[in-house]
PDB file of N, CA, C and O in Angstrom, chain B, residues numbered from 101:
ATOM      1  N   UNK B 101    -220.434   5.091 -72.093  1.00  0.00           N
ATOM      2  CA  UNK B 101    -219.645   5.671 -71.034  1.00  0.00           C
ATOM      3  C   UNK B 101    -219.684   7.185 -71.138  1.00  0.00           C
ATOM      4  O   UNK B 101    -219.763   7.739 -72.234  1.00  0.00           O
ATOM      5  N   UNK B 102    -219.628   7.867 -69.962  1.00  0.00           N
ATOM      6  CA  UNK B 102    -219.781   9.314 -69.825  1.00  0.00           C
ATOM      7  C   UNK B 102    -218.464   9.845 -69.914  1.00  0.00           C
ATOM      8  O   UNK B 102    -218.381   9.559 -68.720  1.00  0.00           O
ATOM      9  N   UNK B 103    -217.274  10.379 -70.195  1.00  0.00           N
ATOM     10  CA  UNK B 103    -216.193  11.416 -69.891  1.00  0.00           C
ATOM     11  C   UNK B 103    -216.477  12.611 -69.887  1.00  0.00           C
ATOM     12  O   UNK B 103    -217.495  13.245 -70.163  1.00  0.00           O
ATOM     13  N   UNK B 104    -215.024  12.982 -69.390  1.00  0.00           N
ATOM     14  CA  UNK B 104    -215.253  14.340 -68.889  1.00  0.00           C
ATOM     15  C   UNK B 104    -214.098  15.123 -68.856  1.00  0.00           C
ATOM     16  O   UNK B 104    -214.072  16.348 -68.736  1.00  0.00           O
ATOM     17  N   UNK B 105    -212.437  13.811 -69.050  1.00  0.00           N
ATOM     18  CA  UNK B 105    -211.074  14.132 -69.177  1.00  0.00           C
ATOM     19  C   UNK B 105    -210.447  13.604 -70.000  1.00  0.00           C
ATOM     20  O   UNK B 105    -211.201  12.944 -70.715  1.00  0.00           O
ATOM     21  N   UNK B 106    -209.284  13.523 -70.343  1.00  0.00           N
ATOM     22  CA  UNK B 106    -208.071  13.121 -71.713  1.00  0.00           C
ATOM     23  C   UNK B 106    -207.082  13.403 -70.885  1.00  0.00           C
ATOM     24  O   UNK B 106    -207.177  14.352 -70.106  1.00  0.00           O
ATOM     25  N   UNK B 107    -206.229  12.787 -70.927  1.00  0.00           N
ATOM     26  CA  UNK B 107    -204.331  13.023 -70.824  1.00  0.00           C
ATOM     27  C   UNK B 107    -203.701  12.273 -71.871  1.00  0.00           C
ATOM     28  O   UNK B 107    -203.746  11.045 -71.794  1.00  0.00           O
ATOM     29  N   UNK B 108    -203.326  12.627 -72.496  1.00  0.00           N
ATOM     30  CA  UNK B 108    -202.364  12.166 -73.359  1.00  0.00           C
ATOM     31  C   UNK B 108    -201.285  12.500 -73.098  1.00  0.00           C
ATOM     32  O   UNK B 108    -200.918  13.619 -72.738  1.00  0.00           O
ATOM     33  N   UNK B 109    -200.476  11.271 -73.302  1.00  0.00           N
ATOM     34  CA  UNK B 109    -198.576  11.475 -72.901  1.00  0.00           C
ATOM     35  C   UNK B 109    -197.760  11.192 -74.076  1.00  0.00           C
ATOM     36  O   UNK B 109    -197.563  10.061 -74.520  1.00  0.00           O
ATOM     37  N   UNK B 110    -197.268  12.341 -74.587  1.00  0.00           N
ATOM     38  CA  UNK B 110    -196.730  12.008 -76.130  1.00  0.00           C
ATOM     39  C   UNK B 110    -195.186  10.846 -75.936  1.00  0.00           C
ATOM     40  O   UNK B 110    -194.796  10.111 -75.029  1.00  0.00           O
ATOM     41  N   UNK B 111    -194.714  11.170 -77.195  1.00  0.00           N
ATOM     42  CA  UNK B 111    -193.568   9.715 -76.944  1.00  0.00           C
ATOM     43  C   UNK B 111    -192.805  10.721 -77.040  1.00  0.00           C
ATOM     44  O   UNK B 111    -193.151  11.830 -77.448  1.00  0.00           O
ATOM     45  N   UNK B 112    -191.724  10.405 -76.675  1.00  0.00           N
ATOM     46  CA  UNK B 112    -190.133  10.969 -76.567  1.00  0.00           C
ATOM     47  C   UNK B 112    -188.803  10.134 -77.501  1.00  0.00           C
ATOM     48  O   UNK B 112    -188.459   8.953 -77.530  1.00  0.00           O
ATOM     49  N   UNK B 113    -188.436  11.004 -77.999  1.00  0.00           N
ATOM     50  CA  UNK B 113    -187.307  10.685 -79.331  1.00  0.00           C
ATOM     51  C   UNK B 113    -186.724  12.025 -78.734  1.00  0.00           C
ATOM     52  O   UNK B 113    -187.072  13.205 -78.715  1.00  0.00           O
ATOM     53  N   UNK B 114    -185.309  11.016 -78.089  1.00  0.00           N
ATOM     54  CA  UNK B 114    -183.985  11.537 -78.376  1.00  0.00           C
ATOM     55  C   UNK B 114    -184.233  12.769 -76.867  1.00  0.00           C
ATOM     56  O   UNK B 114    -183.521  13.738 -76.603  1.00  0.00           O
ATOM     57  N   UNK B 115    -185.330  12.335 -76.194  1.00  0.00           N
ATOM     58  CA  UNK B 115    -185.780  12.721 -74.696  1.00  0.00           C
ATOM     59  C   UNK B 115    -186.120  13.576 -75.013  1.00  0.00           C
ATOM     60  O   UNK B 115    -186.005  14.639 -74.403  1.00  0.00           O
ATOM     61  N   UNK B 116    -186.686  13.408 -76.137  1.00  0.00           N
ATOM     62  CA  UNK B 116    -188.350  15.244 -76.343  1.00  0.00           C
ATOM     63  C   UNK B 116    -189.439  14.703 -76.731  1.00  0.00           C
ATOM     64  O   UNK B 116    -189.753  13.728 -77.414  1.00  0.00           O
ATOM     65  N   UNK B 117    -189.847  15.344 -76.289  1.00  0.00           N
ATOM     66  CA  UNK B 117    -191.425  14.822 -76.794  1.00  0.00           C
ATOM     67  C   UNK B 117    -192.036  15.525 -77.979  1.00  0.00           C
ATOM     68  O   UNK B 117    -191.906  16.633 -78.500  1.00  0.00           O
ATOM     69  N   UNK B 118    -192.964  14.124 -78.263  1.00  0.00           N
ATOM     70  CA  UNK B 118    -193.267  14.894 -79.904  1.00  0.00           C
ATOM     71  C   UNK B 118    -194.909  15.090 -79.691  1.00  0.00           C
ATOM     72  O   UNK B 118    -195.823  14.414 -80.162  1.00  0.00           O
ATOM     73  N   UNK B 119    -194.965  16.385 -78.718  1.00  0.00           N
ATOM     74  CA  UNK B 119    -196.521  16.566 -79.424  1.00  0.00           C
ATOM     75  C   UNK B 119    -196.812  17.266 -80.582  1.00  0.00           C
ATOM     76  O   UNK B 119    -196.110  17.991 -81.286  1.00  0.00           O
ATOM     77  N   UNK B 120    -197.879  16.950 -80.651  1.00  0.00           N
ATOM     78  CA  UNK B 120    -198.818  17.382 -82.037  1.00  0.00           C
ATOM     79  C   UNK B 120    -199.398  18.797 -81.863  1.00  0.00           C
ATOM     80  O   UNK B 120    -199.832  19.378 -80.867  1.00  0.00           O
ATOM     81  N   UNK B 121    -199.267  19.167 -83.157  1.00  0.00           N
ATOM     82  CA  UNK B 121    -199.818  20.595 -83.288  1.00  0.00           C
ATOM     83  C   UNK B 121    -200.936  20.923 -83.150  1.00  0.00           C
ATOM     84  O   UNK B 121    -201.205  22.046 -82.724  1.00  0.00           O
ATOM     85  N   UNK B 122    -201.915  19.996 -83.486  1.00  0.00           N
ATOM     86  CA  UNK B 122    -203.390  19.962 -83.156  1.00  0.00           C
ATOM     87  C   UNK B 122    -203.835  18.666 -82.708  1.00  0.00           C
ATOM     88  O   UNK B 122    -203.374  17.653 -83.234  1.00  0.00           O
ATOM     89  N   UNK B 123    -204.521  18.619 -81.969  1.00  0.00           N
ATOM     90  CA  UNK B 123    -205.363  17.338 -81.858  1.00  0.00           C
ATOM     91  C   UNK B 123    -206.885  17.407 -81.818  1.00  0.00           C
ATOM     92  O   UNK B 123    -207.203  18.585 -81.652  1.00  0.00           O
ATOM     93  N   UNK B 124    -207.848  16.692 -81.896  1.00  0.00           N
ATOM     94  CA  UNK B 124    -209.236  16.725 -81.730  1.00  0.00           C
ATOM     95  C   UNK B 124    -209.806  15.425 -81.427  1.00  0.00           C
ATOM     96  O   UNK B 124    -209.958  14.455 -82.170  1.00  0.00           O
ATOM     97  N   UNK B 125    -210.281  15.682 -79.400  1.00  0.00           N
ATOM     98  CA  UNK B 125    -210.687  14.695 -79.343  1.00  0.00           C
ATOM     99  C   UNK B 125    -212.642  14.630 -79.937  1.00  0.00           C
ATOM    100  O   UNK B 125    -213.335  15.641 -79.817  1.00  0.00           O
ATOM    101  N   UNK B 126    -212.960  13.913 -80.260  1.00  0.00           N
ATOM    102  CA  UNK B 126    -214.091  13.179 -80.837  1.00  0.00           C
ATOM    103  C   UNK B 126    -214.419  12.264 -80.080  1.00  0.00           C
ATOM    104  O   UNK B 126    -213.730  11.471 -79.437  1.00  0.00           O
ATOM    105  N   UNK B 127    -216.461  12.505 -80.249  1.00  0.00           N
ATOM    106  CA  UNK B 127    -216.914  11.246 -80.029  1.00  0.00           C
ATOM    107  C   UNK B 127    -217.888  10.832 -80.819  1.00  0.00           C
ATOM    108  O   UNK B 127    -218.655  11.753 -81.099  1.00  0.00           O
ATOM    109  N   UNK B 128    -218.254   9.486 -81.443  1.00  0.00           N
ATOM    110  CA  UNK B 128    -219.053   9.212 -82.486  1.00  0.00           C
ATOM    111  C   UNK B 128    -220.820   9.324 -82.020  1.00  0.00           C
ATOM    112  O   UNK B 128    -221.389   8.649 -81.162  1.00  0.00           O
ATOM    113  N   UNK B 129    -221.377  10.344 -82.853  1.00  0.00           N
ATOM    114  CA  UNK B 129    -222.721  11.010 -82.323  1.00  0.00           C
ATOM    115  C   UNK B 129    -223.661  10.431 -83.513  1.00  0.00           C
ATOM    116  O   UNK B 129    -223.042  10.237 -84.560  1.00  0.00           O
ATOM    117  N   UNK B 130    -225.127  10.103 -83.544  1.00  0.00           N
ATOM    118  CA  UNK B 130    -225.966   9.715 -84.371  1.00  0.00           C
ATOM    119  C   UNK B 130    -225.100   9.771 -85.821  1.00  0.00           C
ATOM    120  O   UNK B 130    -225.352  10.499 -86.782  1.00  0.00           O
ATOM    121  N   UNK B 131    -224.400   9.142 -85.739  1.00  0.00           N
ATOM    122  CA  UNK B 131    -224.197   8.326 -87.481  1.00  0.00           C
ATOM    123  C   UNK B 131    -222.552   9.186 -87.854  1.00  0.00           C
ATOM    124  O   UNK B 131    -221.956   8.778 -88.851  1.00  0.00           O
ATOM    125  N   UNK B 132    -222.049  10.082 -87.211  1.00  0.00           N
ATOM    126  CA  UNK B 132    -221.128  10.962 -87.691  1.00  0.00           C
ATOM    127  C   UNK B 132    -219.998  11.309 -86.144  1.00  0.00           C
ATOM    128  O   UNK B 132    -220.202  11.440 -84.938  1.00  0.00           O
ATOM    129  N   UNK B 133    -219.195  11.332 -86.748  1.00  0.00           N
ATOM    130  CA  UNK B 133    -217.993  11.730 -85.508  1.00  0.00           C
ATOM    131  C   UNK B 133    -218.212  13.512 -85.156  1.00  0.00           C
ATOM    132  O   UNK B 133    -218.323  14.440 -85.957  1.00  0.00           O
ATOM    133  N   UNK B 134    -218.217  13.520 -84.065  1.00  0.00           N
ATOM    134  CA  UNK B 134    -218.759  15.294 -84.153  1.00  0.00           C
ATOM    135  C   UNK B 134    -217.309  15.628 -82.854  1.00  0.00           C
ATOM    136  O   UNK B 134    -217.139  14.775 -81.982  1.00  0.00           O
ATOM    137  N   UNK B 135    -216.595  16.612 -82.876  1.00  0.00           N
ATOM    138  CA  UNK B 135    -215.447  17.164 -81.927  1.00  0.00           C
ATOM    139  C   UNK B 135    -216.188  17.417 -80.798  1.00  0.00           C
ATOM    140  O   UNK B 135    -217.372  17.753 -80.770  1.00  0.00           O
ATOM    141  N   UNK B 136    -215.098  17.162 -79.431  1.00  0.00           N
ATOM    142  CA  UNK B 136    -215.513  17.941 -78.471  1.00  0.00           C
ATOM    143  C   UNK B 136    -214.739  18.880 -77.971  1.00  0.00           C
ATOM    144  O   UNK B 136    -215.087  19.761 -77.185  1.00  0.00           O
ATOM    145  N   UNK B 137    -213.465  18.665 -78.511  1.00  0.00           N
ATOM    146  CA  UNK B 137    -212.817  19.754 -77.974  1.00  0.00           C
ATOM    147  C   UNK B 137    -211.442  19.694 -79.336  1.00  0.00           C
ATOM    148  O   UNK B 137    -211.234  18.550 -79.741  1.00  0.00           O
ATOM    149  N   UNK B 138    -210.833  20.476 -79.796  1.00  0.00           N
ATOM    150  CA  UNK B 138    -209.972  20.837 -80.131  1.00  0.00           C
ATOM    151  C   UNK B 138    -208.460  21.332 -79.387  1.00  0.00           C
ATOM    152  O   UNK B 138    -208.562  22.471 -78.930  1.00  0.00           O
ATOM    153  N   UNK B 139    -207.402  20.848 -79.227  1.00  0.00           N
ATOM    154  CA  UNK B 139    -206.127  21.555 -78.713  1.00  0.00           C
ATOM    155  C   UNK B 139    -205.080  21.910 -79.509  1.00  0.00           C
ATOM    156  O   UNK B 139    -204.533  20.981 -80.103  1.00  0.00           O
ATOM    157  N   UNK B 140    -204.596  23.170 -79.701  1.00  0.00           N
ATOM    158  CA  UNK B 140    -203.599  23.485 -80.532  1.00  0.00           C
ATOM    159  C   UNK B 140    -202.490  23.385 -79.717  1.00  0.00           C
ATOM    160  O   UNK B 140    -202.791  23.104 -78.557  1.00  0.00           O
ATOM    161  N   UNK B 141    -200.706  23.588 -80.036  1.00  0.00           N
ATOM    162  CA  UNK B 141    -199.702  23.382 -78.941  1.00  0.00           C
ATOM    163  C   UNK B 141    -198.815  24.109 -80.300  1.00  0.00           C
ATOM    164  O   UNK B 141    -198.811  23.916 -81.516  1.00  0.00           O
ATOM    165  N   UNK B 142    -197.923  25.248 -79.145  1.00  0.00           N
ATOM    166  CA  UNK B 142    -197.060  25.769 -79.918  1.00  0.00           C
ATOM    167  C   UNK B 142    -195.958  25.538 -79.394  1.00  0.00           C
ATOM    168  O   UNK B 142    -195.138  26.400 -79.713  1.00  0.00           O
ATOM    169  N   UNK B 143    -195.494  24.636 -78.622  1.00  0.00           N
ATOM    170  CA  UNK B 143    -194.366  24.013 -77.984  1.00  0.00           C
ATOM    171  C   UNK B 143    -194.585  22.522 -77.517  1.00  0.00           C
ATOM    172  O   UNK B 143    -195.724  22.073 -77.389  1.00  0.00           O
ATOM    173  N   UNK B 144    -193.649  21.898 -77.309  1.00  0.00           N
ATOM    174  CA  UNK B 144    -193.305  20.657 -77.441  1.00  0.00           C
ATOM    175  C   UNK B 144    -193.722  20.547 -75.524  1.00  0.00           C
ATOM    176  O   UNK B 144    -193.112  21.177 -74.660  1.00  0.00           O
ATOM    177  N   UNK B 145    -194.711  19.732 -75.309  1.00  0.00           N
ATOM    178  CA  UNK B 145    -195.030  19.008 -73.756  1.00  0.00           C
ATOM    179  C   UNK B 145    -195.155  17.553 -73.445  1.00  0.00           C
ATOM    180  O   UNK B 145    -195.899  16.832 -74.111  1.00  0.00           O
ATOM    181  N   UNK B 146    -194.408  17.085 -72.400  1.00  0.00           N
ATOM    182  CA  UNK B 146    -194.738  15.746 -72.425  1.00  0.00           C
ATOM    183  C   UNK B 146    -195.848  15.469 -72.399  1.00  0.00           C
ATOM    184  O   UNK B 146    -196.125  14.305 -72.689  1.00  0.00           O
ATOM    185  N   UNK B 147    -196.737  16.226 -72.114  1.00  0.00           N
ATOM    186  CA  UNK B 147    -198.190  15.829 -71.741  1.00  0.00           C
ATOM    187  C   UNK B 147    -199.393  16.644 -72.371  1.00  0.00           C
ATOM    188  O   UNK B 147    -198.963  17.797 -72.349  1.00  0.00           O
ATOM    189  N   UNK B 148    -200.360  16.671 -72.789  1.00  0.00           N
ATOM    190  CA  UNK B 148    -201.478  17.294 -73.057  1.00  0.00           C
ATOM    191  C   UNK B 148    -203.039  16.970 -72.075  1.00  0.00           C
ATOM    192  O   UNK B 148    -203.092  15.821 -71.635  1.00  0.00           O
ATOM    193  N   UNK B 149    -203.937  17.650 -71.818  1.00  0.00           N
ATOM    194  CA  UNK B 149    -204.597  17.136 -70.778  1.00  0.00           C
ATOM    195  C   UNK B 149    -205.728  18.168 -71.694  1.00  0.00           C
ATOM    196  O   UNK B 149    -205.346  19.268 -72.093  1.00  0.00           O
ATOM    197  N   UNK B 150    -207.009  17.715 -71.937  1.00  0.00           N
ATOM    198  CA  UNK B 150    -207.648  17.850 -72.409  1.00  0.00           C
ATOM    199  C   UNK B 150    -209.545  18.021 -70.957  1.00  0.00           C
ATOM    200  O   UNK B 150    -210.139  17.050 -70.489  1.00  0.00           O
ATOM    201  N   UNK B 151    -209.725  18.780 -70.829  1.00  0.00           N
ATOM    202  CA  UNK B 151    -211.073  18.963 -70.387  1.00  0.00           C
ATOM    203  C   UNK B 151    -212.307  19.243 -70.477  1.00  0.00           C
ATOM    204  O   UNK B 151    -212.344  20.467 -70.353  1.00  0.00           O
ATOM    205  N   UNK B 152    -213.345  18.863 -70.616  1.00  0.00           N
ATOM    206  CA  UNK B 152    -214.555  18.865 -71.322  1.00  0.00           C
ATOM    207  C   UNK B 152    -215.231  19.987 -70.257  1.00  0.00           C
ATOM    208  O   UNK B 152    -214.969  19.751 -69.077  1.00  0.00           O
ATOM    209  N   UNK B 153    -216.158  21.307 -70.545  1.00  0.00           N
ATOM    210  CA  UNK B 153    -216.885  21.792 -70.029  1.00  0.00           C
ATOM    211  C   UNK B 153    -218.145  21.191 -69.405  1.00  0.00           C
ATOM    212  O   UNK B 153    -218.629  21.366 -68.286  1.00  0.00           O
ATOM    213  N   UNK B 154    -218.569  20.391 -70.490  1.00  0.00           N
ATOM    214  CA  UNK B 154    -219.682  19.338 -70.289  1.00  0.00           C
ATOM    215  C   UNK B 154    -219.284  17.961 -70.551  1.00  0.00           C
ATOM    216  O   UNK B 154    -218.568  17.868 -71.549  1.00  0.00           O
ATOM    217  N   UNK B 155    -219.579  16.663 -69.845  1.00  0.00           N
ATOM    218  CA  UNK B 155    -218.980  15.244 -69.820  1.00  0.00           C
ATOM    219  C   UNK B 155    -219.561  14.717 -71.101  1.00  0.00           C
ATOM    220  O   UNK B 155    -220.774  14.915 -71.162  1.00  0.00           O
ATOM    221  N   UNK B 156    -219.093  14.158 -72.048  1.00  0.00           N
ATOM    222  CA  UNK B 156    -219.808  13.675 -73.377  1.00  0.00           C
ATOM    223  C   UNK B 156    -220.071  12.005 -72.575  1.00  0.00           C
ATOM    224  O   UNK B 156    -219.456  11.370 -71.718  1.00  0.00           O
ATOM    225  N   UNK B 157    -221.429  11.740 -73.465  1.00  0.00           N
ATOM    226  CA  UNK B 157    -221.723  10.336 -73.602  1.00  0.00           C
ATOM    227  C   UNK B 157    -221.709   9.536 -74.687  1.00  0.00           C
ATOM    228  O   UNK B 157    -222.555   9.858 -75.521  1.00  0.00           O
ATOM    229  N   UNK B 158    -220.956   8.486 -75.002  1.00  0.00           N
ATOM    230  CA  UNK B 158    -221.016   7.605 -76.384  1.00  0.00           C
ATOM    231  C   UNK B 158    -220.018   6.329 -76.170  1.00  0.00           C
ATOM    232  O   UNK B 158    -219.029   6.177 -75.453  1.00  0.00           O
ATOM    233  N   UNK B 159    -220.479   5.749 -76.799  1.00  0.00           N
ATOM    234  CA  UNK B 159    -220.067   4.120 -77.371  1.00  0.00           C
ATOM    235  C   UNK B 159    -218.238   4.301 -77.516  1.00  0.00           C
ATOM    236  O   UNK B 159    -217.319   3.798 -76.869  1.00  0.00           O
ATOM    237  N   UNK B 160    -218.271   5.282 -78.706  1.00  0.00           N
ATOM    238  CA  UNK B 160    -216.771   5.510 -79.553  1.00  0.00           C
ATOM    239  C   UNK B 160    -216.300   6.798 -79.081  1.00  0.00           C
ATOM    240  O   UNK B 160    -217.044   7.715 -78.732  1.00  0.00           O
ATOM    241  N   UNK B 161    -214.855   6.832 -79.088  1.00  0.00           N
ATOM    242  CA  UNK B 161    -214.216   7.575 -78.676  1.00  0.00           C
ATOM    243  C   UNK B 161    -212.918   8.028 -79.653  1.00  0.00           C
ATOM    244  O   UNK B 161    -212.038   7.169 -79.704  1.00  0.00           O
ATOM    245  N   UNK B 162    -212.698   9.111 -80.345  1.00  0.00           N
ATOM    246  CA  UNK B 162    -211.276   9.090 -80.629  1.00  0.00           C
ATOM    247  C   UNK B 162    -210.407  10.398 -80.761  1.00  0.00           C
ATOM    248  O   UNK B 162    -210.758  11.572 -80.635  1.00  0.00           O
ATOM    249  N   UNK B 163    -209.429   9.972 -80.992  1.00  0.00           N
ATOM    250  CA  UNK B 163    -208.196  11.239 -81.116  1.00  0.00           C
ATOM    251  C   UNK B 163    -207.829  11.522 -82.760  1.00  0.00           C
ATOM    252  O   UNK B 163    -207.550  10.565 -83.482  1.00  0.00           O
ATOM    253  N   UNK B 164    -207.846  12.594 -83.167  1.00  0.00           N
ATOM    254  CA  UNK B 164    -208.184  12.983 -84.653  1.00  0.00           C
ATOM    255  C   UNK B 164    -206.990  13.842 -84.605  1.00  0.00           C
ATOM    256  O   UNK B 164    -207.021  14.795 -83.826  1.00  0.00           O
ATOM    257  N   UNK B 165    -205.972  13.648 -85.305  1.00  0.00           N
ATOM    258  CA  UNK B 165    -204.675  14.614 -85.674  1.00  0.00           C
ATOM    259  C   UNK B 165    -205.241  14.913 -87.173  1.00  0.00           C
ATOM    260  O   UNK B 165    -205.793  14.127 -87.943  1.00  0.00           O
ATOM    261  N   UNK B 166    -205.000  15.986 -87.311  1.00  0.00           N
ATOM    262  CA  UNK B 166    -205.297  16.338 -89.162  1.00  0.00           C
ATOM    263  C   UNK B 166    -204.165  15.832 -89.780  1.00  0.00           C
ATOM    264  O   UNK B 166    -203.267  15.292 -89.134  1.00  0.00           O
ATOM    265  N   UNK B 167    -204.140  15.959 -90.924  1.00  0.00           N
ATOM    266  CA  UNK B 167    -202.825  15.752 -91.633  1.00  0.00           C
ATOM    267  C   UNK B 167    -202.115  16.703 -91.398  1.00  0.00           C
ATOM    268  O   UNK B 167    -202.786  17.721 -91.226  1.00  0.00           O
ATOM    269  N   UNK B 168    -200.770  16.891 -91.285  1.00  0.00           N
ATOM    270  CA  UNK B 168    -199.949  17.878 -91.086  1.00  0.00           C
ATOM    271  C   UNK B 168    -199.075  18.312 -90.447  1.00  0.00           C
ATOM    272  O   UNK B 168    -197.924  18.705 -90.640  1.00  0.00           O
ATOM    273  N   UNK B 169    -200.409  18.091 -88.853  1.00  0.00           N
ATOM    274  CA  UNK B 169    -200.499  18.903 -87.597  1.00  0.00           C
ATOM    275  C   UNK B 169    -199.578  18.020 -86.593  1.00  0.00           C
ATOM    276  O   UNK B 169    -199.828  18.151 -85.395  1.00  0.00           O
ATOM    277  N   UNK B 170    -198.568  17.158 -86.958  1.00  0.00           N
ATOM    278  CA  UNK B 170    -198.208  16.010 -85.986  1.00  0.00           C
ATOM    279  C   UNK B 170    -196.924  17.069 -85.374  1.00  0.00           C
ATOM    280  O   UNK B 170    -196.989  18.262 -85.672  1.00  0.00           O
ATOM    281  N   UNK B 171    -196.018  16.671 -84.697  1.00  0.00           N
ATOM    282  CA  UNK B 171    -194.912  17.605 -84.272  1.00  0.00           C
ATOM    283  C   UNK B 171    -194.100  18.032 -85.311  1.00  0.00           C
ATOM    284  O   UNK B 171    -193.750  17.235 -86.181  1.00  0.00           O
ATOM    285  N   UNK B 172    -193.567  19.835 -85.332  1.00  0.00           N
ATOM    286  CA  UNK B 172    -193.146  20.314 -86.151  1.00  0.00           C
ATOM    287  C   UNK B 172    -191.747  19.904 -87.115  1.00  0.00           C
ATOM    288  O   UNK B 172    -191.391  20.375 -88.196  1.00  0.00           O
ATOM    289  N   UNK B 173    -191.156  18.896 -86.309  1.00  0.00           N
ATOM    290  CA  UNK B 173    -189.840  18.104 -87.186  1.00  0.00           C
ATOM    291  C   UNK B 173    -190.507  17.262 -87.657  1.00  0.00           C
ATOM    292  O   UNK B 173    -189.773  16.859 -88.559  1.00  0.00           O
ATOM    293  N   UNK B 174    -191.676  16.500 -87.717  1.00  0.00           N
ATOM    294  CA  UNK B 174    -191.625  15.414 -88.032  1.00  0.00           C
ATOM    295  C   UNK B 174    -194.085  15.532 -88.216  1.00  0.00           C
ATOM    296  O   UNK B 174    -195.066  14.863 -87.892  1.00  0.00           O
ATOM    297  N   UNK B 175    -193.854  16.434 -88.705  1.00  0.00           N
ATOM    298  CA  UNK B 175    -195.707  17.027 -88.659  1.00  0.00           C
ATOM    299  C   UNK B 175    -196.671  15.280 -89.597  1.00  0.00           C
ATOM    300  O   UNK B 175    -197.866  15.005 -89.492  1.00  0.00           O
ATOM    301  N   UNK B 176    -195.651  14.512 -90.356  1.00  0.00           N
ATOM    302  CA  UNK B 176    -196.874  13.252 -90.905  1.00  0.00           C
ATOM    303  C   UNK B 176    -196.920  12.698 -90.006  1.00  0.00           C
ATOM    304  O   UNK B 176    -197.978  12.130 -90.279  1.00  0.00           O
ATOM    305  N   UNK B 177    -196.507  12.074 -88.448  1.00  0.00           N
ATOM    306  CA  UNK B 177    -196.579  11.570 -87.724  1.00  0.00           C
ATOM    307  C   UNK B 177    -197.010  12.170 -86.133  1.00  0.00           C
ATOM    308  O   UNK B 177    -196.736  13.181 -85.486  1.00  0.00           O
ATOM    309  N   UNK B 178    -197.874  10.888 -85.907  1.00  0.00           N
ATOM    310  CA  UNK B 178    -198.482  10.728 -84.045  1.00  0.00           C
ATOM    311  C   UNK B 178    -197.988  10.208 -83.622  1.00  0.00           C
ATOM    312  O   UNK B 178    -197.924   9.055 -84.049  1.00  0.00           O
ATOM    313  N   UNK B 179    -197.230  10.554 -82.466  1.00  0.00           N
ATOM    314  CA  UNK B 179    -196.607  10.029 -81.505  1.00  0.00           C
ATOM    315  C   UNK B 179    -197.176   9.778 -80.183  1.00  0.00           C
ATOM    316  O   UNK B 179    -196.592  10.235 -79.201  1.00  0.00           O
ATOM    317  N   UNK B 180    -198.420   8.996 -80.029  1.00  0.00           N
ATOM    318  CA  UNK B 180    -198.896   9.082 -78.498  1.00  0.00           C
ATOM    319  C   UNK B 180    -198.032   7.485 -78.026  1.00  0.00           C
ATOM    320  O   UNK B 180    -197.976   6.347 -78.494  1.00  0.00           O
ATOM    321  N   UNK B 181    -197.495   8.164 -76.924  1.00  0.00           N
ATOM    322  CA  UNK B 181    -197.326   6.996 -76.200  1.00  0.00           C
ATOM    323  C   UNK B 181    -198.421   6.594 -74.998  1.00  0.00           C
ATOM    324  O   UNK B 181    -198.079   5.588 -74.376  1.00  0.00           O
ATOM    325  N   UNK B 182    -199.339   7.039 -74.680  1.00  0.00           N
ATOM    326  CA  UNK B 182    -200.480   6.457 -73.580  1.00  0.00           C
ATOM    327  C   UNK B 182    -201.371   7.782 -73.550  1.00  0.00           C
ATOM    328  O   UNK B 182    -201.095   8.977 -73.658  1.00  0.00           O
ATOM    329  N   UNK B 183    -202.851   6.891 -73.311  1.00  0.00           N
ATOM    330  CA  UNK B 183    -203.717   7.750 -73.369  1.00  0.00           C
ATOM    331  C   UNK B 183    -204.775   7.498 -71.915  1.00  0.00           C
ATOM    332  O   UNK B 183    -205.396   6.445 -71.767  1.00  0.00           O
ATOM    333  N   UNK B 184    -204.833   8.494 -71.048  1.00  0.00           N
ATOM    334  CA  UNK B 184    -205.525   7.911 -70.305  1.00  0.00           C
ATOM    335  C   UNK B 184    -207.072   9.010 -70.347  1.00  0.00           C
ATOM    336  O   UNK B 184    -207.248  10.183 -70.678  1.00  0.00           O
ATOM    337  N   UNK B 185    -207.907   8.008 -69.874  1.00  0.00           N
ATOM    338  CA  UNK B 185    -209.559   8.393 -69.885  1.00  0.00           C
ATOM    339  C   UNK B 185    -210.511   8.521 -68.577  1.00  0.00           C
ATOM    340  O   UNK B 185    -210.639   7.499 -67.903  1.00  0.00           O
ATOM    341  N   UNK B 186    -211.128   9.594 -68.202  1.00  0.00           N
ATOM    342  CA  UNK B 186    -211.893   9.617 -67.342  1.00  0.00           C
ATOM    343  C   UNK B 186    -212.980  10.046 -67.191  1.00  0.00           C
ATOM    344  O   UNK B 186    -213.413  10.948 -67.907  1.00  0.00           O
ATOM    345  N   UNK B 187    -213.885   9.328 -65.922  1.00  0.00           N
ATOM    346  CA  UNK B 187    -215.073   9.109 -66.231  1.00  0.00           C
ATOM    347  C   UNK B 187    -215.263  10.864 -65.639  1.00  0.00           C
ATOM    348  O   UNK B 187    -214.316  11.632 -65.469  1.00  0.00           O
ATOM    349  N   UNK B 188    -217.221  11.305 -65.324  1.00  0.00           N
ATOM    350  CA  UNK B 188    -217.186  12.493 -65.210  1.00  0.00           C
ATOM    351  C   UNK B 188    -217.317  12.574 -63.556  1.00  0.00           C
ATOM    352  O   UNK B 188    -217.324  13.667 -62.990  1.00  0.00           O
TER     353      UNK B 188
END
């Protein structure tokens, strides 16, 4: 499959949302996961929306939080509540 977009909708505790400090979406390339885009967030959004300059093609797809980087009360944990995907 080709993409080309990301939305991610973080979860809400206590009606805030807990995004993550970093995220990296990835797609799995000849034998190794390689990034396509990186997002940092210095405030808390229900939403993150992620856009590719160029549409990646591959099999696997994923969302890569580092250790750490999850929301600042609570940084060992991901909170996605829905992820949606689109084609290019």
């Amino acid at each position: 499959m080709t993409l080309s977009r990301a939305v991610l909708y973080w979860s809400l505790d206590a009606g805030l949302p807990r995004t993550s400090q970093e995220i990296a979406w990835q797609v799995f390339d000849g034998g190794a996961w390689r990034t396509l885009q990186t997002i940092r967030s210095t405030q808390a959004t229900p939403q993150t929306e992620i856009k590719l300059d160029t549409p990646a093609t591959g099999q696997r797809f994923r969302l890569l939080q580092p250790a750490g980087k999850g929301p600042r009360d609570r940084a060992g944990l991901m909170w996605v509540r829905e992820v949606e995907l689109f084609e290019k």
